[in-house]
mmCIF entry with sequence, helices, sheets and N, C-alpha, C, O atoms, coordinates in Angstrom:
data_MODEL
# 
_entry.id   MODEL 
# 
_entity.id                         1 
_entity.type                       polymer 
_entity.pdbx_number_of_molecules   1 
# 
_entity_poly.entity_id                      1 
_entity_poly.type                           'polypeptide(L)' 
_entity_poly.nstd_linkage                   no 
_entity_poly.nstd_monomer                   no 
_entity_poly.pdbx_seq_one_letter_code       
;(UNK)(UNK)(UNK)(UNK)(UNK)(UNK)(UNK)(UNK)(UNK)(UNK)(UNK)(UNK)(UNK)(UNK)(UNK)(UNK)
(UNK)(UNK)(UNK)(UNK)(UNK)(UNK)(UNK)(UNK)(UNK)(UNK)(UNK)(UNK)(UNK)(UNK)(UNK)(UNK)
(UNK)(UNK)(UNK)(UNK)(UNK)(UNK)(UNK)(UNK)(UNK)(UNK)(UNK)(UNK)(UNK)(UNK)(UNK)(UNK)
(UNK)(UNK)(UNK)
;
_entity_poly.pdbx_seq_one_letter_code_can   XXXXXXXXXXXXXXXXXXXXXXXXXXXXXXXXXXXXXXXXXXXXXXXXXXX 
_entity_poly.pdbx_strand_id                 A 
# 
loop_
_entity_poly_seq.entity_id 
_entity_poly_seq.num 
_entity_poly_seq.mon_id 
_entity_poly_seq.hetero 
1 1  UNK n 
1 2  UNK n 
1 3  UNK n 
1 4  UNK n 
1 5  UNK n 
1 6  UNK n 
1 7  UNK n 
1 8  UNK n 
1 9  UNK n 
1 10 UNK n 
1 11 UNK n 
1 12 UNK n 
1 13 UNK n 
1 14 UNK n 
1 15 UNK n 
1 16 UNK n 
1 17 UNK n 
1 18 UNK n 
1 19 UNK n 
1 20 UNK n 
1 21 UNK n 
1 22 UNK n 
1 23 UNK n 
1 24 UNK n 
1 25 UNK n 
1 26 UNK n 
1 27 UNK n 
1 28 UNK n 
1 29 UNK n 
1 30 UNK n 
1 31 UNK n 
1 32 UNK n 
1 33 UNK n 
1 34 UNK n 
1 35 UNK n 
1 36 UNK n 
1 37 UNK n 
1 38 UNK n 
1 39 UNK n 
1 40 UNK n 
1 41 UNK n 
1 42 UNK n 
1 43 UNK n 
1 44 UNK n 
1 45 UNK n 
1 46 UNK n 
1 47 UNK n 
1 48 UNK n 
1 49 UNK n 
1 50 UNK n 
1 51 UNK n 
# 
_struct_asym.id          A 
_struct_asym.entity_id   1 
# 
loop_
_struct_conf.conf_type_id 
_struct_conf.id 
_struct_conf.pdbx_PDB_helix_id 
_struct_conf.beg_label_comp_id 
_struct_conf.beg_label_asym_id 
_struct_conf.beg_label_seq_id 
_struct_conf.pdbx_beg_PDB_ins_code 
_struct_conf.end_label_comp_id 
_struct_conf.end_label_asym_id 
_struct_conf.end_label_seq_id 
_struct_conf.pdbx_end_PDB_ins_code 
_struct_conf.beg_auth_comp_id 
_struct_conf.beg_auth_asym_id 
_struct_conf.beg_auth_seq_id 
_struct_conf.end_auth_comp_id 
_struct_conf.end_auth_asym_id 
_struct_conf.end_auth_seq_id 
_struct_conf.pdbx_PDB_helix_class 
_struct_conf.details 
_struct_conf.pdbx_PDB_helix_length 
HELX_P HELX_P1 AA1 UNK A 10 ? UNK A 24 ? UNK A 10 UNK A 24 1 ? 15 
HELX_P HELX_P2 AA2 UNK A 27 ? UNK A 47 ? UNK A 27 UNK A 47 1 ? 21 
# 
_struct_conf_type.id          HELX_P 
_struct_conf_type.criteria    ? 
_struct_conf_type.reference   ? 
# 
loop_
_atom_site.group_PDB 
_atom_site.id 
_atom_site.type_symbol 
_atom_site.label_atom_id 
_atom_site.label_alt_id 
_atom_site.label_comp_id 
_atom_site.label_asym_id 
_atom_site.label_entity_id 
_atom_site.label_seq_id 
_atom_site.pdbx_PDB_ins_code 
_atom_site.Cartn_x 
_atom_site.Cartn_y 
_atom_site.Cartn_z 
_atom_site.occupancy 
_atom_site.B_iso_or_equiv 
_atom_site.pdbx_formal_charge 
_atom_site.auth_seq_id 
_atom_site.auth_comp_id 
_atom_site.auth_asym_id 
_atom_site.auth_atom_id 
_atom_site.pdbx_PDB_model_num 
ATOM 1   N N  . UNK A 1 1  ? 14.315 2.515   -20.858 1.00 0.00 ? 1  UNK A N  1 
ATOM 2   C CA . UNK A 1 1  ? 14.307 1.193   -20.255 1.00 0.00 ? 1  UNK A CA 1 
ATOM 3   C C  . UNK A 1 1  ? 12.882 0.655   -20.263 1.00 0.00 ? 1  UNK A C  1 
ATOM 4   O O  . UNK A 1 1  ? 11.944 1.385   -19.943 1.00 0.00 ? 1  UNK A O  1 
ATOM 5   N N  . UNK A 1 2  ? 12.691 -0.750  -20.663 1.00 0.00 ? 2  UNK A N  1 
ATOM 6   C CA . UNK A 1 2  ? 11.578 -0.860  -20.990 1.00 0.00 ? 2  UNK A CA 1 
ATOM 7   C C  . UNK A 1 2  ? 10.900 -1.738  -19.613 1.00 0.00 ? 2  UNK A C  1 
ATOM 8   O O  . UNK A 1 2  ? 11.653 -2.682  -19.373 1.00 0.00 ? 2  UNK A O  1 
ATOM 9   N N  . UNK A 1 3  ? 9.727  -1.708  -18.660 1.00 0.00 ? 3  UNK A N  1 
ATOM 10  C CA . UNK A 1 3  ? 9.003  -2.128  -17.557 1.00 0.00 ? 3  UNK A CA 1 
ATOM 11  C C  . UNK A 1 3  ? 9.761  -3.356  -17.307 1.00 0.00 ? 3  UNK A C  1 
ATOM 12  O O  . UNK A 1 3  ? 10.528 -3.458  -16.349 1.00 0.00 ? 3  UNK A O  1 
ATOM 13  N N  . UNK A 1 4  ? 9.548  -4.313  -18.182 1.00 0.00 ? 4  UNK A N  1 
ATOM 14  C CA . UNK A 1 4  ? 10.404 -5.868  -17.838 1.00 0.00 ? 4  UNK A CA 1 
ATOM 15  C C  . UNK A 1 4  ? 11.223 -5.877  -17.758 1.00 0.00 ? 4  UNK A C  1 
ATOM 16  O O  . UNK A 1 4  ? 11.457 -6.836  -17.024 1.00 0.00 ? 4  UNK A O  1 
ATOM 17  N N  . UNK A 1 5  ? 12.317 -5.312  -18.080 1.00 0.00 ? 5  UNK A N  1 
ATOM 18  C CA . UNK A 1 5  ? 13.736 -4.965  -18.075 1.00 0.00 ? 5  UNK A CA 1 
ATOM 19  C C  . UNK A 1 5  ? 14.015 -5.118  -16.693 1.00 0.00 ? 5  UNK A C  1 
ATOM 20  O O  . UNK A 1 5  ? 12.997 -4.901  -16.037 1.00 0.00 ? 5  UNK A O  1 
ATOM 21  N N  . UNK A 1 6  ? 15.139 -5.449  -15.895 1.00 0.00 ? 6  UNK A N  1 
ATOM 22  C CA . UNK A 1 6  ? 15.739 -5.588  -15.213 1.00 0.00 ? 6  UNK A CA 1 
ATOM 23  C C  . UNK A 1 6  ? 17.193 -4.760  -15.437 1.00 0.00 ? 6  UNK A C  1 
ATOM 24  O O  . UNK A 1 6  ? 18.146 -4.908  -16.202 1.00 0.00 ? 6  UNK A O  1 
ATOM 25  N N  . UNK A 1 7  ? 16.723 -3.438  -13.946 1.00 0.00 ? 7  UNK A N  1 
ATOM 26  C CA . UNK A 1 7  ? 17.959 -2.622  -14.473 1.00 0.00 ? 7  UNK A CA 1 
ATOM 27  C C  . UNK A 1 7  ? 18.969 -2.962  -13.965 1.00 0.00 ? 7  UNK A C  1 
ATOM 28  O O  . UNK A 1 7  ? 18.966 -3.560  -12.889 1.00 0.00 ? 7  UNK A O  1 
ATOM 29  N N  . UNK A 1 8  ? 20.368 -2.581  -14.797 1.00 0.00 ? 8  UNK A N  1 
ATOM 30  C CA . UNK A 1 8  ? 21.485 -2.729  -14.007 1.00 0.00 ? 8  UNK A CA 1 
ATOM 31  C C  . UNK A 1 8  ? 21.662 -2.459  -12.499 1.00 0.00 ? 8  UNK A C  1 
ATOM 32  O O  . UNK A 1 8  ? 20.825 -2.127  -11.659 1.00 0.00 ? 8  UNK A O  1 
ATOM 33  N N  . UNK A 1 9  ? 23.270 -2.744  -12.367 1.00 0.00 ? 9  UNK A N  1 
ATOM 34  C CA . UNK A 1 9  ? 23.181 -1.987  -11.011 1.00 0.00 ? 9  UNK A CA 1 
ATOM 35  C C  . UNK A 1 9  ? 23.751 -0.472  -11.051 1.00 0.00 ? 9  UNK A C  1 
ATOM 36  O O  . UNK A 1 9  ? 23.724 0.231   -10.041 1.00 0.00 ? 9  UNK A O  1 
ATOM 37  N N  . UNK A 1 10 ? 24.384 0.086   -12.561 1.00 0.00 ? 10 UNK A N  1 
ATOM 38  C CA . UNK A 1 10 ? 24.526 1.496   -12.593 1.00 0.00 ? 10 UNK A CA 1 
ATOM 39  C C  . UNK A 1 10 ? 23.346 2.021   -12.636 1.00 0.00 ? 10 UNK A C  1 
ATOM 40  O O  . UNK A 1 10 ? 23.176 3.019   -11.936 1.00 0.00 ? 10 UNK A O  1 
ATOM 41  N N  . UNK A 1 11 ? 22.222 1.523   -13.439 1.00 0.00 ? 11 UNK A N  1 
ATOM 42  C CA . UNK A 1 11 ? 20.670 2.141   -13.963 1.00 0.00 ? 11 UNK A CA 1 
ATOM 43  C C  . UNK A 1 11 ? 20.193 2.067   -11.898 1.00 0.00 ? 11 UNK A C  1 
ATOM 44  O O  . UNK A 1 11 ? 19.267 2.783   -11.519 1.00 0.00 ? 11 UNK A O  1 
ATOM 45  N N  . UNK A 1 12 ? 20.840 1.290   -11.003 1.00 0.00 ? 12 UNK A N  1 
ATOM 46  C CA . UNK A 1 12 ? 19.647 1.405   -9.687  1.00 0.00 ? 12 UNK A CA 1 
ATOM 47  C C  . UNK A 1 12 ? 20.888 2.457   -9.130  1.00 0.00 ? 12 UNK A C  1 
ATOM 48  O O  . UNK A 1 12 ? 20.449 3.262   -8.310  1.00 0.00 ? 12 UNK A O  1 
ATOM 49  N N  . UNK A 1 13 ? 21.834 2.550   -9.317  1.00 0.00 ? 13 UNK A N  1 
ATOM 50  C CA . UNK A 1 13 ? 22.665 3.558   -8.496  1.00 0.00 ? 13 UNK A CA 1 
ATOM 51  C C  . UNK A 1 13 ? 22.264 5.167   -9.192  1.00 0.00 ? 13 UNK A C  1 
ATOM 52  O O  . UNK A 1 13 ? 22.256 6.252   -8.610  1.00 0.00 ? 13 UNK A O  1 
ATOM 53  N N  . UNK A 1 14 ? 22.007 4.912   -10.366 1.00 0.00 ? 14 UNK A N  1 
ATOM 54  C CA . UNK A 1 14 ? 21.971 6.096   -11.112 1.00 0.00 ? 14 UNK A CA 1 
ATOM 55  C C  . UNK A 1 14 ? 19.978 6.941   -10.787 1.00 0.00 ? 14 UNK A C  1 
ATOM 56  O O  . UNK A 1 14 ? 19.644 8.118   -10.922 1.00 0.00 ? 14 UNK A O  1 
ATOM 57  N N  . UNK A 1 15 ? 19.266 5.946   -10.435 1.00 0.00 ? 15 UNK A N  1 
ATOM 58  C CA . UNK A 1 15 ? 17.876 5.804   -10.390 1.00 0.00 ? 15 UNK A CA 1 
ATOM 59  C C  . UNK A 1 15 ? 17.829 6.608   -8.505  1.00 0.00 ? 15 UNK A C  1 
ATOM 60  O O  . UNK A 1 15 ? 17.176 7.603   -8.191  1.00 0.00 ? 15 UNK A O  1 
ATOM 61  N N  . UNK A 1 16 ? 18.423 6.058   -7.888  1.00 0.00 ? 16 UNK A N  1 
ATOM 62  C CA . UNK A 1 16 ? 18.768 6.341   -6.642  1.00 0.00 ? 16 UNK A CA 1 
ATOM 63  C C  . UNK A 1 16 ? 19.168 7.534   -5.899  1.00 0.00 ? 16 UNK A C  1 
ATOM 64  O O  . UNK A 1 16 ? 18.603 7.933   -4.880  1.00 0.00 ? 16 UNK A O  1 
ATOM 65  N N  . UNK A 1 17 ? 20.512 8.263   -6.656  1.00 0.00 ? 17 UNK A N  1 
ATOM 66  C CA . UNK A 1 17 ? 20.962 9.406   -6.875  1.00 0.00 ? 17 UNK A CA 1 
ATOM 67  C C  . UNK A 1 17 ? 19.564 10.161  -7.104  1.00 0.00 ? 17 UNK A C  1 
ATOM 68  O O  . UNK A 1 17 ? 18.873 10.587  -6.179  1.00 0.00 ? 17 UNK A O  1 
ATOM 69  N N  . UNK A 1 18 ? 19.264 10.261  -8.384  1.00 0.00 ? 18 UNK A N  1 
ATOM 70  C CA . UNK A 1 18 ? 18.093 11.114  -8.548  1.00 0.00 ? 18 UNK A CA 1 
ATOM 71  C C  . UNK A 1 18 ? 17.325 11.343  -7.522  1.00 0.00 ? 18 UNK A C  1 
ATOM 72  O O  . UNK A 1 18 ? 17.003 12.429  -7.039  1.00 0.00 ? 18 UNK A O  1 
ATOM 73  N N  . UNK A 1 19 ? 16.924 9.851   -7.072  1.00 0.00 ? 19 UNK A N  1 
ATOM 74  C CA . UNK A 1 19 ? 15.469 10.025  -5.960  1.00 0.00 ? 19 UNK A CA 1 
ATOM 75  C C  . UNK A 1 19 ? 16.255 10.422  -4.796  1.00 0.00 ? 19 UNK A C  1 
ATOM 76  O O  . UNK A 1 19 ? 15.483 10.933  -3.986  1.00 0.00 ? 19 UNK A O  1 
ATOM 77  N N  . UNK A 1 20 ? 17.210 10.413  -4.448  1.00 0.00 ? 20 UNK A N  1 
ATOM 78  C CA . UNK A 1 20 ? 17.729 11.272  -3.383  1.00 0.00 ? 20 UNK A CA 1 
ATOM 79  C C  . UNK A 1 20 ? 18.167 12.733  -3.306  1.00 0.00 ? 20 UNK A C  1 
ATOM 80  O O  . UNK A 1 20 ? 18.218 13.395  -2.269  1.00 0.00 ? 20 UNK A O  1 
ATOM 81  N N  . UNK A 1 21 ? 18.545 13.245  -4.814  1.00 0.00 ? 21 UNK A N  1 
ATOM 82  C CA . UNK A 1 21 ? 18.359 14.644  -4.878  1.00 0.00 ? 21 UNK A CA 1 
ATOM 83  C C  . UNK A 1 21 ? 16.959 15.199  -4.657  1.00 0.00 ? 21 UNK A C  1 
ATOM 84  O O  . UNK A 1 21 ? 16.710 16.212  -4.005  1.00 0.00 ? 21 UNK A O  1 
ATOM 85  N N  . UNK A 1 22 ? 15.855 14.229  -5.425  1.00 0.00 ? 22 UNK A N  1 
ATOM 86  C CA . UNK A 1 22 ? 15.051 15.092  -5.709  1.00 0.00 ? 22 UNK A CA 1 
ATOM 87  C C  . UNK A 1 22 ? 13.955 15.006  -4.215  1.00 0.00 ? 22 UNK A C  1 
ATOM 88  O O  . UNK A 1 22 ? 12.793 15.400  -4.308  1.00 0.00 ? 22 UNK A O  1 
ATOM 89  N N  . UNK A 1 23 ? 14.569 14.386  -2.740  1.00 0.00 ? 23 UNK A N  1 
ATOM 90  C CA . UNK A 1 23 ? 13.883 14.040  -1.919  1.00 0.00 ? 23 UNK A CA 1 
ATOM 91  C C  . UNK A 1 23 ? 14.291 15.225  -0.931  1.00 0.00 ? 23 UNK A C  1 
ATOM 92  O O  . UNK A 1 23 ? 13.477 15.756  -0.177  1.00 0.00 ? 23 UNK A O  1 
ATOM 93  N N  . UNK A 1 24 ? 16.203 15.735  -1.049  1.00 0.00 ? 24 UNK A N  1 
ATOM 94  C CA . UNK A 1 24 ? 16.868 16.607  -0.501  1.00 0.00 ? 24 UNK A CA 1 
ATOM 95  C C  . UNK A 1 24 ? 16.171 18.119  -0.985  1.00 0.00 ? 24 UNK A C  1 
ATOM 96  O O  . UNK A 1 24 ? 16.387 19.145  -0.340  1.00 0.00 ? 24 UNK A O  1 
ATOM 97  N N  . UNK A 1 25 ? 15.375 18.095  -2.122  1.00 0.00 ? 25 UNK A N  1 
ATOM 98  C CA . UNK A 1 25 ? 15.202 19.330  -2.905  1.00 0.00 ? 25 UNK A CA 1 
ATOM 99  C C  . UNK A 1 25 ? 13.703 19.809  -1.798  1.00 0.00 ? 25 UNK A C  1 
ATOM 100 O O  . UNK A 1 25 ? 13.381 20.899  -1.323  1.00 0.00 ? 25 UNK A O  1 
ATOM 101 N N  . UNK A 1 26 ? 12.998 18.292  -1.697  1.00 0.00 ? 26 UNK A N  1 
ATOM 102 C CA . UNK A 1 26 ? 11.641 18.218  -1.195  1.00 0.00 ? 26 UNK A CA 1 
ATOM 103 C C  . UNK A 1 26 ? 11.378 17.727  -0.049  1.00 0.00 ? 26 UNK A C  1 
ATOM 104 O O  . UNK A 1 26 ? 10.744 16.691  0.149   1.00 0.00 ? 26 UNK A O  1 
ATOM 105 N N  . UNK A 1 27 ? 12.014 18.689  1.048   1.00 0.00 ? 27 UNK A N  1 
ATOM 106 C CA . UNK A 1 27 ? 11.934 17.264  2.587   1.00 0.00 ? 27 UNK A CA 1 
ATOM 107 C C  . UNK A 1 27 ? 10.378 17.175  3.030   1.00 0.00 ? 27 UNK A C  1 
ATOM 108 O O  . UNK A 1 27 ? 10.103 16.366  3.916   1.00 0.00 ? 27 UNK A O  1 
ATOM 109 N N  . UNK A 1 28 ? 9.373  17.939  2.482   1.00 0.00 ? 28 UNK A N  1 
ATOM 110 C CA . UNK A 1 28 ? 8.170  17.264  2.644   1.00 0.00 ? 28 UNK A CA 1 
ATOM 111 C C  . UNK A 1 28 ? 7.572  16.103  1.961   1.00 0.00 ? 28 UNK A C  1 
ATOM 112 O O  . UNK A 1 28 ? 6.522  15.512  2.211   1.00 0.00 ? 28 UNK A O  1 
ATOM 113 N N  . UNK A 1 29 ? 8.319  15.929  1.186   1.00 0.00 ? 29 UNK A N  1 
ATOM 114 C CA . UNK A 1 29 ? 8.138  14.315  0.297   1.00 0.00 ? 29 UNK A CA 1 
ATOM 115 C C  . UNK A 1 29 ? 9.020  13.394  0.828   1.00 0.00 ? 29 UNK A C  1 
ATOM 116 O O  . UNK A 1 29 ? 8.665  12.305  0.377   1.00 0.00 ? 29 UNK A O  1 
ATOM 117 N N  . UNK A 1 30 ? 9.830  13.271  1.433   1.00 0.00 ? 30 UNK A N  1 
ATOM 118 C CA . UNK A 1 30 ? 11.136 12.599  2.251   1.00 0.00 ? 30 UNK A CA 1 
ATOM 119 C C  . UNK A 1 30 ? 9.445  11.746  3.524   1.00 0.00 ? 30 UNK A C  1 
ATOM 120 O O  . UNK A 1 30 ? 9.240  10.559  3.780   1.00 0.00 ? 30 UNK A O  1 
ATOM 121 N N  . UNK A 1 31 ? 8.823  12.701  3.872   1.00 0.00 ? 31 UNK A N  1 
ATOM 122 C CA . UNK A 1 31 ? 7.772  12.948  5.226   1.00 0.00 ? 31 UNK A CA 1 
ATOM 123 C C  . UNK A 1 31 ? 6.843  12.329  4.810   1.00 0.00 ? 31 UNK A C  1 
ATOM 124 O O  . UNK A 1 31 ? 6.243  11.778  5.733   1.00 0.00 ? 31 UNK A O  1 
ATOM 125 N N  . UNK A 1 32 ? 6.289  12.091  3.545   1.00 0.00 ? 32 UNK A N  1 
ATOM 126 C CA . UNK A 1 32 ? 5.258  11.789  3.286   1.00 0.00 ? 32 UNK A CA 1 
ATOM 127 C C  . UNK A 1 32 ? 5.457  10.146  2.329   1.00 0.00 ? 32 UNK A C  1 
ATOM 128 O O  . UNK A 1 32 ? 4.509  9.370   2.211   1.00 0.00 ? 32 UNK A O  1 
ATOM 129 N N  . UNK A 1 33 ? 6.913  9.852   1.704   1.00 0.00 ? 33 UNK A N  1 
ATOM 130 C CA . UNK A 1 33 ? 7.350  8.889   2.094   1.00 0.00 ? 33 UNK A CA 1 
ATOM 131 C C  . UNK A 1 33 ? 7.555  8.056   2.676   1.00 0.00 ? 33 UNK A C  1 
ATOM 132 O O  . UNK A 1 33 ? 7.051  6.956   2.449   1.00 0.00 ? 33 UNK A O  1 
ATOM 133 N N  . UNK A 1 34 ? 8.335  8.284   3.593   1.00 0.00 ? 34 UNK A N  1 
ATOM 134 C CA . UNK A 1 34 ? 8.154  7.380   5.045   1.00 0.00 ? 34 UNK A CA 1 
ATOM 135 C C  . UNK A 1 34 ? 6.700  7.149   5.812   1.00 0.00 ? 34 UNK A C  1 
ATOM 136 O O  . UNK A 1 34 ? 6.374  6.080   6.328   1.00 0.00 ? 34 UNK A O  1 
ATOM 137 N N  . UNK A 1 35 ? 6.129  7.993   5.797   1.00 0.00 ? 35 UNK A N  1 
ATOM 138 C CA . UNK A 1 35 ? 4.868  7.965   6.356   1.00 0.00 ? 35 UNK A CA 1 
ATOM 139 C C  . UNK A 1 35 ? 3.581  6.728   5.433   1.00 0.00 ? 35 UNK A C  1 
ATOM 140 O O  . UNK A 1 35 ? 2.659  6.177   6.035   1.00 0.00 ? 35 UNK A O  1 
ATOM 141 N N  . UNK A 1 36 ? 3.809  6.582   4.225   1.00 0.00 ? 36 UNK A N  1 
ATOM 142 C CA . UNK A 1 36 ? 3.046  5.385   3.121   1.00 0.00 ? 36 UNK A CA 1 
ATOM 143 C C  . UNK A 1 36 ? 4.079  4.241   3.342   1.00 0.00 ? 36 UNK A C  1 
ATOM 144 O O  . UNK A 1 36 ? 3.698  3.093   3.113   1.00 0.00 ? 36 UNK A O  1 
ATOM 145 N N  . UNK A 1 37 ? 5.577  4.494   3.843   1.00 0.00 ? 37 UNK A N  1 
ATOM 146 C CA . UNK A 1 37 ? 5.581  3.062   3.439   1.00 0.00 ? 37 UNK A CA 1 
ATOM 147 C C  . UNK A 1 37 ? 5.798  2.518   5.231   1.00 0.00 ? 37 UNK A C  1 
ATOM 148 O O  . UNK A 1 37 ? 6.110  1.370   5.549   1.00 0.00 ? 37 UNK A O  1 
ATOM 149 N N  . UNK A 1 38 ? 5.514  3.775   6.311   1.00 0.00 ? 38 UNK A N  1 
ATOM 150 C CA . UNK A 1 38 ? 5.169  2.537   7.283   1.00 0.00 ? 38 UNK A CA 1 
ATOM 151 C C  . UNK A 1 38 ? 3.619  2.358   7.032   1.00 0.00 ? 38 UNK A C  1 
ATOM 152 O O  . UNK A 1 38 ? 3.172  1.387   7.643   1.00 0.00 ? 38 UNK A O  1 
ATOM 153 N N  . UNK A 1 39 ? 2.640  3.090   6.245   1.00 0.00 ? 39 UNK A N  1 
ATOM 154 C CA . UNK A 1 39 ? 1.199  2.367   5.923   1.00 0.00 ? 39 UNK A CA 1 
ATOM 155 C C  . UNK A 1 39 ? 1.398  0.951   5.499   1.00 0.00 ? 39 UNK A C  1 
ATOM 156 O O  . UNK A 1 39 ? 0.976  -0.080  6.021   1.00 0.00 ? 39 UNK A O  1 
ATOM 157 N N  . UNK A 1 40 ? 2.158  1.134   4.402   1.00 0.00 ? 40 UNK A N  1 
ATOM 158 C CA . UNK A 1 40 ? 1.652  -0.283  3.372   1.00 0.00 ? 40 UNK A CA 1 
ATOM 159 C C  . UNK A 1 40 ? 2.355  -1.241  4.684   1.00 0.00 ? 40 UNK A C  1 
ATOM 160 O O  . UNK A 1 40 ? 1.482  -2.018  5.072   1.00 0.00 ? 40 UNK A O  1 
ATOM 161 N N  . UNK A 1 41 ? 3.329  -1.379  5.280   1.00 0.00 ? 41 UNK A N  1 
ATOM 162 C CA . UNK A 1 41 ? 3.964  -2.490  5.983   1.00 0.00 ? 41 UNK A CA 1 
ATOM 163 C C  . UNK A 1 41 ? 3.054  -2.698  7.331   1.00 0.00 ? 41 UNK A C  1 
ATOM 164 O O  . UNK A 1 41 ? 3.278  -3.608  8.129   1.00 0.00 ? 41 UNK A O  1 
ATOM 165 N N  . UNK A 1 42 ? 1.960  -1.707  7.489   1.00 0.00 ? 42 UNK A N  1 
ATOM 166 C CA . UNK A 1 42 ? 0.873  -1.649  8.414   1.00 0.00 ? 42 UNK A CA 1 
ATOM 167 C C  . UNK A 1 42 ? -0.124 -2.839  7.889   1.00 0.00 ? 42 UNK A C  1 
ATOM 168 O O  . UNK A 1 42 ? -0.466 -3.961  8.262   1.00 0.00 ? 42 UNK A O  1 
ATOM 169 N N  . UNK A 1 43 ? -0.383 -1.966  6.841   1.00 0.00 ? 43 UNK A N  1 
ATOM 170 C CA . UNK A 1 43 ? -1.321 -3.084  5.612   1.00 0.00 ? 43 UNK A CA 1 
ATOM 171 C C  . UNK A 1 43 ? -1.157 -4.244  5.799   1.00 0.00 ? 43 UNK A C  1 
ATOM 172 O O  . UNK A 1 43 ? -1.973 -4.927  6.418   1.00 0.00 ? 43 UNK A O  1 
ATOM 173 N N  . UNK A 1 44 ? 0.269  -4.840  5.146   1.00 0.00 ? 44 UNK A N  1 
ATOM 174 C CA . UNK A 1 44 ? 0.347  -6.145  5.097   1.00 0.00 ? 44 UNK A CA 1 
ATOM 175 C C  . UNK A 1 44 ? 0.678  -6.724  6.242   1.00 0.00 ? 44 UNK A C  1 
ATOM 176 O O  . UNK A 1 44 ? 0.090  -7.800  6.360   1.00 0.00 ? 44 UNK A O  1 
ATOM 177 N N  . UNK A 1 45 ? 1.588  -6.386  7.417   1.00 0.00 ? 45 UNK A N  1 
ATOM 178 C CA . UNK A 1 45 ? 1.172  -7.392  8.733   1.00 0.00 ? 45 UNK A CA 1 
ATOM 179 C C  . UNK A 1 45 ? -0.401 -7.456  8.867   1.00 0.00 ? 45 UNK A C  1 
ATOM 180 O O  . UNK A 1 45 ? -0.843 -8.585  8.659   1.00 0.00 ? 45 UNK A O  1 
ATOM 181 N N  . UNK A 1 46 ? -1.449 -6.383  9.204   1.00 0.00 ? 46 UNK A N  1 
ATOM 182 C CA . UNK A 1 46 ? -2.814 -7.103  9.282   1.00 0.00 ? 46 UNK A CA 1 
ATOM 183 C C  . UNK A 1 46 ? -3.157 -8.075  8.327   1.00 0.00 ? 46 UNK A C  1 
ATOM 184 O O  . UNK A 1 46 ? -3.789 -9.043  8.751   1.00 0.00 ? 46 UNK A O  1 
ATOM 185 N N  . UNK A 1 47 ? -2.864 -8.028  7.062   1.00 0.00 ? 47 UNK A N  1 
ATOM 186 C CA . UNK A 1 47 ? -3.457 -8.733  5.773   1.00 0.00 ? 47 UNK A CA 1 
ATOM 187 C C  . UNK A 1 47 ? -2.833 -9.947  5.808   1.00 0.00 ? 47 UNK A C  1 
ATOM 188 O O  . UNK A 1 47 ? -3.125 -10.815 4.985   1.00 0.00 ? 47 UNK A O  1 
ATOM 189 N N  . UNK A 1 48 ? -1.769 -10.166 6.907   1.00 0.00 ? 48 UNK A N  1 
ATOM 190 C CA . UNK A 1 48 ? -1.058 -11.680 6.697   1.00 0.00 ? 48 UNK A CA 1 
ATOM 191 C C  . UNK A 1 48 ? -1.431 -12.499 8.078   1.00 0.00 ? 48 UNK A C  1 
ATOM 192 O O  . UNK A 1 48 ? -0.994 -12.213 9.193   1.00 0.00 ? 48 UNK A O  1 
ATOM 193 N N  . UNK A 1 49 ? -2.310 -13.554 7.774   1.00 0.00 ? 49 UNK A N  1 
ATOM 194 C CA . UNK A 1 49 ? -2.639 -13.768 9.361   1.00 0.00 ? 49 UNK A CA 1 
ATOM 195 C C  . UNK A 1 49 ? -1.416 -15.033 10.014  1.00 0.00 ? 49 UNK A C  1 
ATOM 196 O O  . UNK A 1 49 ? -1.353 -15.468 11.164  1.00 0.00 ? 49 UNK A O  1 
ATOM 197 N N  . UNK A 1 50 ? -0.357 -15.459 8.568   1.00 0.00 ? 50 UNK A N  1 
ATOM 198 C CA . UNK A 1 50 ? 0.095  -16.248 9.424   1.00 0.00 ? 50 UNK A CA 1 
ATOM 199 C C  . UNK A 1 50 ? 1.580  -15.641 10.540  1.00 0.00 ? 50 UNK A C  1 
ATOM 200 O O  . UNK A 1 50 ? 2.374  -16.208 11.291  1.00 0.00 ? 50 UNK A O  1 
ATOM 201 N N  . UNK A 1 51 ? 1.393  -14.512 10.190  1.00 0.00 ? 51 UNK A N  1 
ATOM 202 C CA . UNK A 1 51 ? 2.573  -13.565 10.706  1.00 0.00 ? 51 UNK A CA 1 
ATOM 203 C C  . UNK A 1 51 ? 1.888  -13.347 12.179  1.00 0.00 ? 51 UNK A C  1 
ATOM 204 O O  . UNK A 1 51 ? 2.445  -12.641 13.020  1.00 0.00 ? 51 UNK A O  1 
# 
């Protein structure tokens, strides 16, 4: 699949599956997941001042 591409919705169900096996395989990446993306949503409320 090429970057611009816009995947289906089997290619995001099928993309999904994976990242959920391979998160069940690794529950310290499940941890360290969640943990960057409450960073970045940290990030951008400070970075947005009209919020």
């Amino acid at each position: 699949m090429e970057p611009q591409d816009n995947p289906t919705f089997g290619q995001k169900l099928k993309m999904g599956g994976q990242a959920a096996v391979a998160l069940a395989r690794n529950p310290k990446a499940l941890v360290a997941l969640v943990k960057y993306q409450r960073e970045m949503r940290k990030q951008n409320r400070q970075s947005d001042p009209t919020s």
